[in-house]
N, CA, C and O atoms as a Maestro MAE file, in Angstrom:
{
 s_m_m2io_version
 :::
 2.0.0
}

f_m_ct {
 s_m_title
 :::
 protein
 m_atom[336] {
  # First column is atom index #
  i_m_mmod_type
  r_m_x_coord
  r_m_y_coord
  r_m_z_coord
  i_m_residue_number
  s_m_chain_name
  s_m_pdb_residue_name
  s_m_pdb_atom_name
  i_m_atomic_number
  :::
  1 25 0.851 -1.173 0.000 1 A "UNK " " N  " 7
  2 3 0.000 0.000 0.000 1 A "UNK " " CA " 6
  3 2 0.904 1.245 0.000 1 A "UNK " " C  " 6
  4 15 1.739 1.505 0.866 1 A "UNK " " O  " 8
  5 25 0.625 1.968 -1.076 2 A "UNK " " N  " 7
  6 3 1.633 2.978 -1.445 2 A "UNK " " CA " 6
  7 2 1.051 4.523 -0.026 2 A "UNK " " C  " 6
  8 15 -0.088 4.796 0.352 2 A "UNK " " O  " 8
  9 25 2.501 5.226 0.408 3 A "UNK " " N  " 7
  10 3 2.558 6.536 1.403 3 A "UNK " " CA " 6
  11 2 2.332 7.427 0.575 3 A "UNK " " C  " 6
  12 15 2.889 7.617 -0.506 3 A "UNK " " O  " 8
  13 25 1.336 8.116 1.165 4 A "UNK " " N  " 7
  14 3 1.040 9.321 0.306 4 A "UNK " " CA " 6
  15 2 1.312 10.299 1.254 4 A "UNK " " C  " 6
  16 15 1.150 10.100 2.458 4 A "UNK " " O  " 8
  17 25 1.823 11.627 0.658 5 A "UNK " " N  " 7
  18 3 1.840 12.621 1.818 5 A "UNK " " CA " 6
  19 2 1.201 14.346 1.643 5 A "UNK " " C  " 6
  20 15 1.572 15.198 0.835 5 A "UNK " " O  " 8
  21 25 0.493 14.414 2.351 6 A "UNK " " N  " 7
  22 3 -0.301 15.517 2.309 6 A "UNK " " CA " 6
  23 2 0.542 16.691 1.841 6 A "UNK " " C  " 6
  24 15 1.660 17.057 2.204 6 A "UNK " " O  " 8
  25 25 -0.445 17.266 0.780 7 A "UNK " " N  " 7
  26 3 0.229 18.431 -0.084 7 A "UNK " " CA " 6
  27 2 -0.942 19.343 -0.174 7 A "UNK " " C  " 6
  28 15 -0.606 20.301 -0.870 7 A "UNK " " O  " 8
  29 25 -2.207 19.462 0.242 8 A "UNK " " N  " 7
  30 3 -3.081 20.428 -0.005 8 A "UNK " " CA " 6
  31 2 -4.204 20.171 0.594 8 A "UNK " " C  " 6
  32 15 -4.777 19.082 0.609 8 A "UNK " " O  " 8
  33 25 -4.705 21.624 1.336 9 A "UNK " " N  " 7
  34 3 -5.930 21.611 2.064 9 A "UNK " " CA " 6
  35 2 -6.614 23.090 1.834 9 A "UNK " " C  " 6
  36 15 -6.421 24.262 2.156 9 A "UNK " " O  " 8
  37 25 -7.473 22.343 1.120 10 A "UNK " " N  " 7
  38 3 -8.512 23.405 1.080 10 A "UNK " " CA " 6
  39 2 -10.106 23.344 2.114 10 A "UNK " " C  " 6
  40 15 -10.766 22.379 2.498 10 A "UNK " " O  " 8
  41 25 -10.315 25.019 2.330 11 A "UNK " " N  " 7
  42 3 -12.070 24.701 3.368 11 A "UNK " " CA " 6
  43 2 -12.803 26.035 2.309 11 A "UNK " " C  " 6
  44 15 -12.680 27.246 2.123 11 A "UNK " " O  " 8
  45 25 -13.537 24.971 1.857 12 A "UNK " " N  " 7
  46 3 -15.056 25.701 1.284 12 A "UNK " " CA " 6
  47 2 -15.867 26.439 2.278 12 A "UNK " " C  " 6
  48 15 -16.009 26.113 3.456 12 A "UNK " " O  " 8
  49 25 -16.373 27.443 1.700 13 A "UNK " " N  " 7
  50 3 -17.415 28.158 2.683 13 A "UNK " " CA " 6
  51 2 -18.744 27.090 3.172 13 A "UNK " " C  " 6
  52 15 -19.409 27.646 4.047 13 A "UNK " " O  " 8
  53 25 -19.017 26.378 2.987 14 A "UNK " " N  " 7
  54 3 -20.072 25.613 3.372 14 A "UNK " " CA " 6
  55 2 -19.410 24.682 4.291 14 A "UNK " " C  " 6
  56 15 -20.192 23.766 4.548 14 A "UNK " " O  " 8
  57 25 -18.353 24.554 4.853 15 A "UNK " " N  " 7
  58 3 -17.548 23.872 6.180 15 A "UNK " " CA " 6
  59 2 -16.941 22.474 5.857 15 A "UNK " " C  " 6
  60 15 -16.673 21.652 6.733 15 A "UNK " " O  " 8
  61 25 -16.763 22.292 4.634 16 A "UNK " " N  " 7
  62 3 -15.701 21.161 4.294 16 A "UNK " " CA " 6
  63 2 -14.689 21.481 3.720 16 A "UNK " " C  " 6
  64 15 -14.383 22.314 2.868 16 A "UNK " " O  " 8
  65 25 -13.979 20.381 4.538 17 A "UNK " " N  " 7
  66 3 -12.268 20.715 4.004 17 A "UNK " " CA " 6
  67 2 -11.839 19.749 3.194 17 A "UNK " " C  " 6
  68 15 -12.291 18.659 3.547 17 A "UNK " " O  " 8
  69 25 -11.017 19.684 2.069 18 A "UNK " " N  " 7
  70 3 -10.449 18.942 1.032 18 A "UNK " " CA " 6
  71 2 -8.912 18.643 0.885 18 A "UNK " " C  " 6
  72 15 -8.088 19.297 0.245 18 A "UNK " " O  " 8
  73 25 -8.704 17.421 1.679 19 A "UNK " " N  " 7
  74 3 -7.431 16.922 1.771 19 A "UNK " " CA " 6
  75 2 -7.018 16.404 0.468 19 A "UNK " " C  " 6
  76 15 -7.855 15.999 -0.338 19 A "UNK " " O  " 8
  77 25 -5.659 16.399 0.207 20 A "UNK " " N  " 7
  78 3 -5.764 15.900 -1.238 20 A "UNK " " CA " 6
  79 2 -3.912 15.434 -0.696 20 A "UNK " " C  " 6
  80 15 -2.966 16.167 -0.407 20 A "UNK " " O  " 8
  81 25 -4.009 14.226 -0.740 21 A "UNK " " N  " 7
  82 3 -2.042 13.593 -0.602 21 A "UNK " " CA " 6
  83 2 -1.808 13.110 -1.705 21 A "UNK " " C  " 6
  84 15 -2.575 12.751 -2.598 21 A "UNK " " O  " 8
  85 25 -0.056 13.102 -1.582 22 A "UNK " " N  " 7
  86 3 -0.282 12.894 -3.139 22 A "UNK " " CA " 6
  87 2 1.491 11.667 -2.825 22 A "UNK " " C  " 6
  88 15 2.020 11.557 -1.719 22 A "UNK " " O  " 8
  89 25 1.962 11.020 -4.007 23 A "UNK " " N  " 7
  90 3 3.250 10.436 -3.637 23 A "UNK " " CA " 6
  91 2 4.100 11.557 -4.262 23 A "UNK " " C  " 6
  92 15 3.763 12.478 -5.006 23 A "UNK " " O  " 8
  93 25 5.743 11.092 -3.561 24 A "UNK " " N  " 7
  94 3 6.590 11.561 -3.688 24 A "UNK " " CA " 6
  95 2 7.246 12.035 -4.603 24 A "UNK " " C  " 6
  96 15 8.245 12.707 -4.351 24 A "UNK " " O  " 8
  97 25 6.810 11.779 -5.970 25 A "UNK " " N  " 7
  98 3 6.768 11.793 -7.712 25 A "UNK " " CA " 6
  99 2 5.873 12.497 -8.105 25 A "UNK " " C  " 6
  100 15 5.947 12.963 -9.242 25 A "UNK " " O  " 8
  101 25 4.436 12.862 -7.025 26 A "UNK " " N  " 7
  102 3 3.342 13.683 -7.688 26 A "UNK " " CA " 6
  103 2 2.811 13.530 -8.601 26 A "UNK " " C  " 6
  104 15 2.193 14.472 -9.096 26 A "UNK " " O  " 8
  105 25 2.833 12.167 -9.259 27 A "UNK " " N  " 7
  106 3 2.070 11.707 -10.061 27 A "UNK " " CA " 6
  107 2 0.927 10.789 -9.964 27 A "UNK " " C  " 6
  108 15 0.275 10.329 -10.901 27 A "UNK " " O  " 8
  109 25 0.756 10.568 -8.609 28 A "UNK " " N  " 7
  110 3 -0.398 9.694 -7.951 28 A "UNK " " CA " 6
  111 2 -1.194 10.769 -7.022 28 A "UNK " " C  " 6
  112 15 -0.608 11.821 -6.763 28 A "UNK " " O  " 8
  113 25 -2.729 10.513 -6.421 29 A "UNK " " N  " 7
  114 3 -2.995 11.653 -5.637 29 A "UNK " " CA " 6
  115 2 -4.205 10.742 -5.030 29 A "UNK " " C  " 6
  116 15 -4.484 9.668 -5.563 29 A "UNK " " O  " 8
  117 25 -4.873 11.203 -3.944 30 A "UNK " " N  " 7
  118 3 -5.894 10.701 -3.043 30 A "UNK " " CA " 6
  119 2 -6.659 11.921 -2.860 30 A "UNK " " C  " 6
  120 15 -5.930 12.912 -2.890 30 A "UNK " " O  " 8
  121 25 -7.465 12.086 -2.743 31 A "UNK " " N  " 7
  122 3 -8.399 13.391 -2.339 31 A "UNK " " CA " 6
  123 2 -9.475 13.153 -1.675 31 A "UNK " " C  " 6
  124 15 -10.405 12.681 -2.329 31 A "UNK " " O  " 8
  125 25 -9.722 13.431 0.015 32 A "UNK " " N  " 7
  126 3 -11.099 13.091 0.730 32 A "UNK " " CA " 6
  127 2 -11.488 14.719 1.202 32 A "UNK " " C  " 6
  128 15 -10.927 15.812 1.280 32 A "UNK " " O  " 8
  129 25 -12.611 14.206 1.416 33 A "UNK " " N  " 7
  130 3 -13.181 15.955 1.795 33 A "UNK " " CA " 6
  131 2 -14.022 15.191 3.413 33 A "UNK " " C  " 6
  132 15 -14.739 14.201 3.559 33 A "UNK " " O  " 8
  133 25 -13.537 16.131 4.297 34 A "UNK " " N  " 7
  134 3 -14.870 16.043 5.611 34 A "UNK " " CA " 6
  135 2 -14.930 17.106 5.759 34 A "UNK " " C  " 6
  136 15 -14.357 17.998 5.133 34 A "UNK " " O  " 8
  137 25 -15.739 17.182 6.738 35 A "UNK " " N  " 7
  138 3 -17.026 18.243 7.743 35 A "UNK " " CA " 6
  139 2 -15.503 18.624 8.233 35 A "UNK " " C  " 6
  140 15 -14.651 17.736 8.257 35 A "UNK " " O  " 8
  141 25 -15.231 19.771 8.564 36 A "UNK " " N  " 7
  142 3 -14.543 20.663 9.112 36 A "UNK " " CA " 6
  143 2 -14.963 20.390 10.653 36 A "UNK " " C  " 6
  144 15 -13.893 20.286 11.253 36 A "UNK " " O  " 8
  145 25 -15.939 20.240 11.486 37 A "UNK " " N  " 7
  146 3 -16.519 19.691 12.545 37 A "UNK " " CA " 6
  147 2 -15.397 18.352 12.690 37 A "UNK " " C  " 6
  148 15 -14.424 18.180 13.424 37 A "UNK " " O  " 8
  149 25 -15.976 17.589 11.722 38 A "UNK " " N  " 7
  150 3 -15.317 15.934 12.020 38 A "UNK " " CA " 6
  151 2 -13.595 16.375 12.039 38 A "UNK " " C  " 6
  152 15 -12.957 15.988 13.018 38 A "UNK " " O  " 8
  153 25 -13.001 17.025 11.165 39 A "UNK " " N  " 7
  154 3 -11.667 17.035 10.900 39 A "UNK " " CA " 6
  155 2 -11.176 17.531 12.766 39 A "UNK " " C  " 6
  156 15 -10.739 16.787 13.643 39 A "UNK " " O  " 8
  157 25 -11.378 18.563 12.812 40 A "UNK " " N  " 7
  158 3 -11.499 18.865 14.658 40 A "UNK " " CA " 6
  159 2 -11.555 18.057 15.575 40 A "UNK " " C  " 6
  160 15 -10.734 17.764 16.443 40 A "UNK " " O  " 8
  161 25 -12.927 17.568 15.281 41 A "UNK " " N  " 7
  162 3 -13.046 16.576 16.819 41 A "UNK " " CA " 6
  163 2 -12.182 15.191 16.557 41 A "UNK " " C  " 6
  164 15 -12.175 14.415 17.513 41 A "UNK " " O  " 8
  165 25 -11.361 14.738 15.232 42 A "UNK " " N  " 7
  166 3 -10.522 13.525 15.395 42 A "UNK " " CA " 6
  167 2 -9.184 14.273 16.158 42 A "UNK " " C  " 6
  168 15 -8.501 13.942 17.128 42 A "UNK " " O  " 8
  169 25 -9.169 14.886 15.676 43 A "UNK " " N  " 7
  170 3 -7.884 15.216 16.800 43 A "UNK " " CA " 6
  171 2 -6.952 15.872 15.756 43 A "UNK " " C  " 6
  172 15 -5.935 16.222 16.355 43 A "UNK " " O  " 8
  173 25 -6.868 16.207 14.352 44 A "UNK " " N  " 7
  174 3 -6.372 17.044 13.426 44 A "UNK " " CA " 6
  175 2 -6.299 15.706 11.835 44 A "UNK " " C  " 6
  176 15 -7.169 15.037 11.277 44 A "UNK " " O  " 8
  177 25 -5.129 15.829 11.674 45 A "UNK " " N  " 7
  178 3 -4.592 15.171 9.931 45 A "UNK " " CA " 6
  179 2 -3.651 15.065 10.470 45 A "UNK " " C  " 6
  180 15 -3.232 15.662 11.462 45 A "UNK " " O  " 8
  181 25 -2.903 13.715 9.421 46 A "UNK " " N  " 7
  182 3 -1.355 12.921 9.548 46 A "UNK " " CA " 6
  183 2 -0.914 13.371 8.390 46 A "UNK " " C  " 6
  184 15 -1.648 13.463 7.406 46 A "UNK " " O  " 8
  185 25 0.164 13.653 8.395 47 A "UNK " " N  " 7
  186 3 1.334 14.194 7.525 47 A "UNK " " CA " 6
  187 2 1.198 13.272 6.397 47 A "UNK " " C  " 6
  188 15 1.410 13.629 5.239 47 A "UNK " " O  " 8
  189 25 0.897 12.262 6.679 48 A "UNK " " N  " 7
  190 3 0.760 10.974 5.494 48 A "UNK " " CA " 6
  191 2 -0.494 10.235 5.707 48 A "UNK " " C  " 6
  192 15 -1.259 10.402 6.657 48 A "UNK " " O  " 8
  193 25 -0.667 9.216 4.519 49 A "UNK " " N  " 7
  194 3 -1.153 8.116 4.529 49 A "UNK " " CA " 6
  195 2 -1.371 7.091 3.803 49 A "UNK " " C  " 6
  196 15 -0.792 7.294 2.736 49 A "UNK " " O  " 8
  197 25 -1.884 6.104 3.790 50 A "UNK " " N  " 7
  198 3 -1.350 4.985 3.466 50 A "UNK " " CA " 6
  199 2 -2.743 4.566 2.862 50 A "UNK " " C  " 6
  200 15 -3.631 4.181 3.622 50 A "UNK " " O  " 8
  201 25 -2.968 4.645 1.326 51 A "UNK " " N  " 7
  202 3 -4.208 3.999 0.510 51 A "UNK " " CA " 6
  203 2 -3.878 2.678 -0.397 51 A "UNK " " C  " 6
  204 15 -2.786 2.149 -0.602 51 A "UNK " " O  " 8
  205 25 -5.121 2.335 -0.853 52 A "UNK " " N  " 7
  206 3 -4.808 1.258 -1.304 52 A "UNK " " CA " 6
  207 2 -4.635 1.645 -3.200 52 A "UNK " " C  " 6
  208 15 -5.247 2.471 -3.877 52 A "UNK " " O  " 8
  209 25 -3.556 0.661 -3.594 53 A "UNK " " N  " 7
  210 3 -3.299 1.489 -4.752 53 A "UNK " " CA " 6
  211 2 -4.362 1.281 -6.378 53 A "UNK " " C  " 6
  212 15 -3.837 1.409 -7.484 53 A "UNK " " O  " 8
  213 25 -5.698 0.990 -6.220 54 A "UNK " " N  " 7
  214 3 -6.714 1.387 -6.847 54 A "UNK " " CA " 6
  215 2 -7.450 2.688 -6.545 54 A "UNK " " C  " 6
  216 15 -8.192 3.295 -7.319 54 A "UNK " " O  " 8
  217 25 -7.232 2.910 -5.707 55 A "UNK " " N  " 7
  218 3 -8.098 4.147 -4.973 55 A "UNK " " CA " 6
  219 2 -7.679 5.295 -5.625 55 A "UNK " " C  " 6
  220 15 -8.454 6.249 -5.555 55 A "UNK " " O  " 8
  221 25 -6.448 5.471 -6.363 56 A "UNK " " N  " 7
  222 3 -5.577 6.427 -6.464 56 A "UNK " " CA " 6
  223 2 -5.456 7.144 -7.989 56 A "UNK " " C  " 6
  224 15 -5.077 6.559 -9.004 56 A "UNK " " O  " 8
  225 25 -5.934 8.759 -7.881 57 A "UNK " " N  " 7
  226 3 -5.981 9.305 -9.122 57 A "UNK " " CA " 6
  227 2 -4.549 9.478 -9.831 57 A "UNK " " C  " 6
  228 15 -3.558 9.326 -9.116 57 A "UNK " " O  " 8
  229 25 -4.375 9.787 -11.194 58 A "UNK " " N  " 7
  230 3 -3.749 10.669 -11.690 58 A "UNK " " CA " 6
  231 2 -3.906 12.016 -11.642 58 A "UNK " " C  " 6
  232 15 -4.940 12.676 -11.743 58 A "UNK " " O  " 8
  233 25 -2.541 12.437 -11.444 59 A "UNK " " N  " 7
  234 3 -2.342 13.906 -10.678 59 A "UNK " " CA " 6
  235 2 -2.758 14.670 -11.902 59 A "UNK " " C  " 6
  236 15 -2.376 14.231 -12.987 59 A "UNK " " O  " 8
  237 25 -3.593 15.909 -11.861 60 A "UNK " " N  " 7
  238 3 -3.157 17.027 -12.939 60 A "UNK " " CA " 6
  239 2 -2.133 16.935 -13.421 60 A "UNK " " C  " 6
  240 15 -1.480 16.335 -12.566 60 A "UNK " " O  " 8
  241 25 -1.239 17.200 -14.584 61 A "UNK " " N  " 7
  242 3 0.195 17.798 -14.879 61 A "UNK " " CA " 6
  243 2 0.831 18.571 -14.667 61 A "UNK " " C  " 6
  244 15 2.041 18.699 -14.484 61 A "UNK " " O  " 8
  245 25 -0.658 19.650 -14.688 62 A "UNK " " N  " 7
  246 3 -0.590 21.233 -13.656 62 A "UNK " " CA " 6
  247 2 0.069 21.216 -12.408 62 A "UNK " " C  " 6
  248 15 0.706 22.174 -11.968 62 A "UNK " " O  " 8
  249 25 -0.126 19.790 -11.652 63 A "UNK " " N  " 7
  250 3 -0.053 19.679 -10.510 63 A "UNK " " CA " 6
  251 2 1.238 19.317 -10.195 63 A "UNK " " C  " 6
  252 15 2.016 19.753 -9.347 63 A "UNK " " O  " 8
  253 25 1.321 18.570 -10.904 64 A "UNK " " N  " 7
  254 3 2.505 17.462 -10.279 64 A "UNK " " CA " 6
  255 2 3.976 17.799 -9.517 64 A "UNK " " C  " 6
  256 15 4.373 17.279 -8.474 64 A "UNK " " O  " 8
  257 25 4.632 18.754 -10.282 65 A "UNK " " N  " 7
  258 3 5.665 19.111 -9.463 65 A "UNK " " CA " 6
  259 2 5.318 20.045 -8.575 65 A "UNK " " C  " 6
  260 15 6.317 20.393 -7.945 65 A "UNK " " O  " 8
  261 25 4.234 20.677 -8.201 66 A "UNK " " N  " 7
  262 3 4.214 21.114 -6.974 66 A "UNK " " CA " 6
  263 2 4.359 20.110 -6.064 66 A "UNK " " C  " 6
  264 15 5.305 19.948 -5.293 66 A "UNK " " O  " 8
  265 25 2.879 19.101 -6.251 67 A "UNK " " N  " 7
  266 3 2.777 18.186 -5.414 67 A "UNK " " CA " 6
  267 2 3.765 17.415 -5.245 67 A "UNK " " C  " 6
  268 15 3.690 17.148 -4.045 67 A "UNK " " O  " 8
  269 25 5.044 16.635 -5.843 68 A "UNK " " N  " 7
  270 3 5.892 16.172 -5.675 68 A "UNK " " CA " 6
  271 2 7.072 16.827 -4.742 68 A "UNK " " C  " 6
  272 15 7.575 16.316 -3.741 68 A "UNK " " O  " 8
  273 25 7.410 18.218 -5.395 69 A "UNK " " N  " 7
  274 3 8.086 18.814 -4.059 69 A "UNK " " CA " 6
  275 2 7.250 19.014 -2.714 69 A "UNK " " C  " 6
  276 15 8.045 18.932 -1.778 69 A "UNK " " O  " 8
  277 25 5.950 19.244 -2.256 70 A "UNK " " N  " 7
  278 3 5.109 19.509 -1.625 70 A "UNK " " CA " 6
  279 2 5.354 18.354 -0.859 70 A "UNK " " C  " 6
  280 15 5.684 18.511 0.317 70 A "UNK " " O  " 8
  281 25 5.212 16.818 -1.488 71 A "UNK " " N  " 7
  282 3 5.707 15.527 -0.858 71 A "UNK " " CA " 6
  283 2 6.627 15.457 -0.152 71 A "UNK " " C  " 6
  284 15 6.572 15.604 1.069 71 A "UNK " " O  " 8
  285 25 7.760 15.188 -0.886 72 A "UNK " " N  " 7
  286 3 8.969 15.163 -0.555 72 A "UNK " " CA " 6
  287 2 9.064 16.289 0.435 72 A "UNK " " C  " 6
  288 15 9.251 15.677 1.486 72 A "UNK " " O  " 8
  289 25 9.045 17.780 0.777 73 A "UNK " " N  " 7
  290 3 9.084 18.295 1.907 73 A "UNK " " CA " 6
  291 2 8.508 17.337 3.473 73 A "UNK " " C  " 6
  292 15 9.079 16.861 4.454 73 A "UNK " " O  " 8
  293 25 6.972 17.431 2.943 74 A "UNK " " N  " 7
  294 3 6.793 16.745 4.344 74 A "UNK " " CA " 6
  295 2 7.220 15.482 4.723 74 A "UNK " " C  " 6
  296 15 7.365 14.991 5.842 74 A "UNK " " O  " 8
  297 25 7.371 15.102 3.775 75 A "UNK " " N  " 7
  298 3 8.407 13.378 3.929 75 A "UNK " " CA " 6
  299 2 9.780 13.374 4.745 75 A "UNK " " C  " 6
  300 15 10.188 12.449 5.448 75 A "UNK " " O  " 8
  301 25 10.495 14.766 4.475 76 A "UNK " " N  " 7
  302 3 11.718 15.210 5.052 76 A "UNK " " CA " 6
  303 2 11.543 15.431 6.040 76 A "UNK " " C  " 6
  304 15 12.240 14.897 6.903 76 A "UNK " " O  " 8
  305 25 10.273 16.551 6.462 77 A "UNK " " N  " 7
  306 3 9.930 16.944 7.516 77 A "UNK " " CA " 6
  307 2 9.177 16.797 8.894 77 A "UNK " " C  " 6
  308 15 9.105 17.548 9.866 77 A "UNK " " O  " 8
  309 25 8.585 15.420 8.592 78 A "UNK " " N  " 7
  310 3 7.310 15.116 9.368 78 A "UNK " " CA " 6
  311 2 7.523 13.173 9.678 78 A "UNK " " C  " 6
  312 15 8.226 12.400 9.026 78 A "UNK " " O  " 8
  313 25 7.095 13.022 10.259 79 A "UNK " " N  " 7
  314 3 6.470 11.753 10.394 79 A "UNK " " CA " 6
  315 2 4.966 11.181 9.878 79 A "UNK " " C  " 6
  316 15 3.941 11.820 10.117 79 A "UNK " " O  " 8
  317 25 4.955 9.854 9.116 80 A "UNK " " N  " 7
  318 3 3.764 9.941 8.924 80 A "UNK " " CA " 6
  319 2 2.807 9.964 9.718 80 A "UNK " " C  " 6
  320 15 1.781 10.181 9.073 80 A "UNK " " O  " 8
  321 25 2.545 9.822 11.082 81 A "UNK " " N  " 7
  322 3 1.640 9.342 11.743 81 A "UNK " " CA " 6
  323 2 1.788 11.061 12.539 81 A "UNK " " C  " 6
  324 15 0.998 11.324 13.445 81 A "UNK " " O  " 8
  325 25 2.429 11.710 12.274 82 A "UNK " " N  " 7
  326 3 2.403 13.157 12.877 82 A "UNK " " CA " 6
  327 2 1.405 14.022 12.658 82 A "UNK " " C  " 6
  328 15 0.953 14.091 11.515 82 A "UNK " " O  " 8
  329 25 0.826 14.905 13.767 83 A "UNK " " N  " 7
  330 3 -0.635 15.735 13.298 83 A "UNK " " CA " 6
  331 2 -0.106 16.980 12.978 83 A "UNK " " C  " 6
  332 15 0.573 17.605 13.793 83 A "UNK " " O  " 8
  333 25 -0.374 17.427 11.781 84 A "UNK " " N  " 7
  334 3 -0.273 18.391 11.552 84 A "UNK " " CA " 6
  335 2 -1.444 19.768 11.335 84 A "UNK " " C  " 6
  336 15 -1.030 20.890 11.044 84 A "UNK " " O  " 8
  :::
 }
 m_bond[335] {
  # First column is bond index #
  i_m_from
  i_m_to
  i_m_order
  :::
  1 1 2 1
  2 2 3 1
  3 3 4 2
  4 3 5 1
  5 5 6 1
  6 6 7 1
  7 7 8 2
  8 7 9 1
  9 9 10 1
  10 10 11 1
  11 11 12 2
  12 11 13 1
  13 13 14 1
  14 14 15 1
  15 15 16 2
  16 15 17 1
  17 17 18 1
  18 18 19 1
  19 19 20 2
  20 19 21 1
  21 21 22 1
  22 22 23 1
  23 23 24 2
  24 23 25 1
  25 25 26 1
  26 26 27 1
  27 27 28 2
  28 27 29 1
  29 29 30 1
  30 30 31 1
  31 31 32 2
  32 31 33 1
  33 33 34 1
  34 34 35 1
  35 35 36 2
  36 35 37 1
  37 37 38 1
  38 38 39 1
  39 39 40 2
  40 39 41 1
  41 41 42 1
  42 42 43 1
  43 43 44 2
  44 43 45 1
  45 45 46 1
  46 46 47 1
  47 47 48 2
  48 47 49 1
  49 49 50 1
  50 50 51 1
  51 51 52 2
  52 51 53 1
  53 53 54 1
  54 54 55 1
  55 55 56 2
  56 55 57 1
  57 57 58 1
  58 58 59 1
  59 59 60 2
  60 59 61 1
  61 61 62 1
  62 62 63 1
  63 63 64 2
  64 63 65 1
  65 65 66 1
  66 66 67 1
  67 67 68 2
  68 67 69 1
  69 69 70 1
  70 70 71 1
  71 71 72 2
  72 71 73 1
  73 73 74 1
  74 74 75 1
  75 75 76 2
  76 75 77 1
  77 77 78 1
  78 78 79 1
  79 79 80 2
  80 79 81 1
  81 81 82 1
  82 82 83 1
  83 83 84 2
  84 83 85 1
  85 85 86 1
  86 86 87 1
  87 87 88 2
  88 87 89 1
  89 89 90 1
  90 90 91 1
  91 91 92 2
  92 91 93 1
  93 93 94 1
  94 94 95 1
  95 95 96 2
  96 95 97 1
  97 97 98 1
  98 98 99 1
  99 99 100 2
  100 99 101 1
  101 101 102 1
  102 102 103 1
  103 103 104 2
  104 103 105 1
  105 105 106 1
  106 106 107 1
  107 107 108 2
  108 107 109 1
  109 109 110 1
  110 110 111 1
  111 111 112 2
  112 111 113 1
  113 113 114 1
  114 114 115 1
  115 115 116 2
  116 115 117 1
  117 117 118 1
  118 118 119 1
  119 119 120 2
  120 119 121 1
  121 121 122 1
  122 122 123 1
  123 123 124 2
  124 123 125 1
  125 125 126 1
  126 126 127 1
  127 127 128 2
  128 127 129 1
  129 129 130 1
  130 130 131 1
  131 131 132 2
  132 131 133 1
  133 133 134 1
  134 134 135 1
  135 135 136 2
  136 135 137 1
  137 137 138 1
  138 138 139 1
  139 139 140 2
  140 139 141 1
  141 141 142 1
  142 142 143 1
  143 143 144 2
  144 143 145 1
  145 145 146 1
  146 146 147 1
  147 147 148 2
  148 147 149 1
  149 149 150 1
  150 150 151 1
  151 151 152 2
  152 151 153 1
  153 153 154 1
  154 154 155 1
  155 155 156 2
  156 155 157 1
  157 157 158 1
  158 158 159 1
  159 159 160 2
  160 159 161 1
  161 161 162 1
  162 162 163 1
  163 163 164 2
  164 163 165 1
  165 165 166 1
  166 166 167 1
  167 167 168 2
  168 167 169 1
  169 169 170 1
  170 170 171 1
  171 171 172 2
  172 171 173 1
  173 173 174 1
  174 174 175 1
  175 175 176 2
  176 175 177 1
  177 177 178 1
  178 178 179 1
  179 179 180 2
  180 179 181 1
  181 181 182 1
  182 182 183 1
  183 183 184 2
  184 183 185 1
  185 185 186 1
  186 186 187 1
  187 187 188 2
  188 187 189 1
  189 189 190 1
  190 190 191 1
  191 191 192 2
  192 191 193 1
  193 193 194 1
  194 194 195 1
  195 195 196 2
  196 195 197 1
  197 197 198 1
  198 198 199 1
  199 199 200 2
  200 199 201 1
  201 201 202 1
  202 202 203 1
  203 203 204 2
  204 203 205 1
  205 205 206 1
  206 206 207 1
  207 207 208 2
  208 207 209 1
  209 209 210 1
  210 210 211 1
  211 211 212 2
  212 211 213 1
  213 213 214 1
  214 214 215 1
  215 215 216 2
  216 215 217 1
  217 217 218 1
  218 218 219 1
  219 219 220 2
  220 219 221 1
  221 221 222 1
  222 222 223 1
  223 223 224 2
  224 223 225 1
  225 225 226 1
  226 226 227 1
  227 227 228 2
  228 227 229 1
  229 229 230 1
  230 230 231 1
  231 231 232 2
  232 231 233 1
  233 233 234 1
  234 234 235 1
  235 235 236 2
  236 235 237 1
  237 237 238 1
  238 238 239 1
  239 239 240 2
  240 239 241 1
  241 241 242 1
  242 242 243 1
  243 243 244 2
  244 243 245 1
  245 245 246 1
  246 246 247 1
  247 247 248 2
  248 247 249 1
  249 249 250 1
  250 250 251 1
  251 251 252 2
  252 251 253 1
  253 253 254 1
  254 254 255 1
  255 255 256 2
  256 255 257 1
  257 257 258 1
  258 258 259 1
  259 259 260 2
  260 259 261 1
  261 261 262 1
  262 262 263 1
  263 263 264 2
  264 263 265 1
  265 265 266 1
  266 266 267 1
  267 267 268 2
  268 267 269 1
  269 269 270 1
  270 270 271 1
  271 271 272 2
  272 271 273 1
  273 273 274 1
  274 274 275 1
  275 275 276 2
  276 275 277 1
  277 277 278 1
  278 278 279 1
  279 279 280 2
  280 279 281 1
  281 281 282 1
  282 282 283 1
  283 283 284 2
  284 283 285 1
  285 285 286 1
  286 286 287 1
  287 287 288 2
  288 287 289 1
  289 289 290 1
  290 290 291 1
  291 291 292 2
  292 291 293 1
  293 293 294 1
  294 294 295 1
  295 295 296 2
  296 295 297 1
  297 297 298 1
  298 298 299 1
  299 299 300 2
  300 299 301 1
  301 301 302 1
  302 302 303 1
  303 303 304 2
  304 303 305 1
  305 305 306 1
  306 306 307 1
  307 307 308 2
  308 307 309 1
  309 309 310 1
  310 310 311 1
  311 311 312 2
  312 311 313 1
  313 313 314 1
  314 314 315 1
  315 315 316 2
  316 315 317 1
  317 317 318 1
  318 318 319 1
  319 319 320 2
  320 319 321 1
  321 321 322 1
  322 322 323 1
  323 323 324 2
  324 323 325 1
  325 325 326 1
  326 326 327 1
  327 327 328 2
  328 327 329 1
  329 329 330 1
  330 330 331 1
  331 331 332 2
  332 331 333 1
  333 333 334 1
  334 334 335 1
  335 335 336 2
  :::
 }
}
């Protein structure tokens, strides 16, 4: 099961937030959205995580080397299981 590591969070005015991790190449990506409520009361987001590798989009092109350096930072920087 491929590490993905969080590269973008967005919160819509209607109170959901849009996690989107991506791998270290930025050419793979995961994207879940919750209740801004729920994201709070778990106790925050992990620097990473760990999907199963059907689940998993192709990145924009637009995207990719952001998200790949974006990776690789928190990969350097964080632990996966770390709340950020």
């Amino acid at each position: 099961m491929p590490t993905l590591w969080l590269v973008d969070r967005e919160f819509d005015s209607k109170g959901l937030v849009r996690l989107t991790y991506a791998t270290t190449d930025g050419d793979r990506t995961y994207t879940k959205e919750l209740a801004e409520q729920r994201l709070y009361a778990s106790g925050g987001v992990t620097a990473a995580t760990e999907v199963e590798a059907d689940a998993l989009e192709a990145a924009d092109p637009a995207d990719e080397e952001r998200f790949a350096a974006e990776a690789r930072r928190m990969a350097a920087d964080h632990d996966p299981d770390e709340t950020i």
